[in-house]
C-alpha positions, 0 to 999 in steps of 0.5 A: 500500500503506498505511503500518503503523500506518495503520488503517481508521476506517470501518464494514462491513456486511454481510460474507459470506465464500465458499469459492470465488472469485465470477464477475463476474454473481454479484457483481452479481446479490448486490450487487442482489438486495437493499436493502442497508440498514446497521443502526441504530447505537444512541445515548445518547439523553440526556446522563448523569444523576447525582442522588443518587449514582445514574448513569442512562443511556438509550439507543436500541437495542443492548446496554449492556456495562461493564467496571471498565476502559476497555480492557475486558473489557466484559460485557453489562449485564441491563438496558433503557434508562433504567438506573440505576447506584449509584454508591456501591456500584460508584464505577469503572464505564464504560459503552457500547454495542454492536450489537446 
């Protein structure tokens, strides 16, 4: 039994919830009826860019959020890769991604 405060630091995919308990042939027959493939995980694709007083990001796929604290409330951005930020106007900004 794992100790309190000890945390799962892993990835899961493909979650399904059922309302009845599986045999063991069902859960066999779902594990290979298809490729189970995680999602792309998306990335920045280049180091942060200041110039100008301007942030620009650029990521690979996801959404970008951001929220004036790290601890959130995060809210998606309308905005595609590259994006580009005035730091002037919003100096207190922190950016992520999620996925999709």
């Amino acid at each position: 039994m794992p100790e309190f405060g000890a945390y799962f630091a892993g990835s899961i995919y493909n979650v399904r919830i059922y309302n009845v308990a599986l045999t063991e042939a069902q859960v066999n027959t779902l594990a290979h009826s298809e490729l189970v493939v995680p999602p792309a995980v998306p990335e920045f694709t280049a180091a942060p860019i200041l110039s100008d007083n301007k942030l620009i990001l650029q990521w690979s796929g996801g959404t970008l959020l951001q929220s004036t604290n790290v601890a959130g409330p995060w809210v998606p951005v309308e905005a595609t890769s590259p994006y580009t930020n005035d730091v002037t106007t919003s100096p207190q900004l922190f950016f992520r991604l999620s996925n999709p």
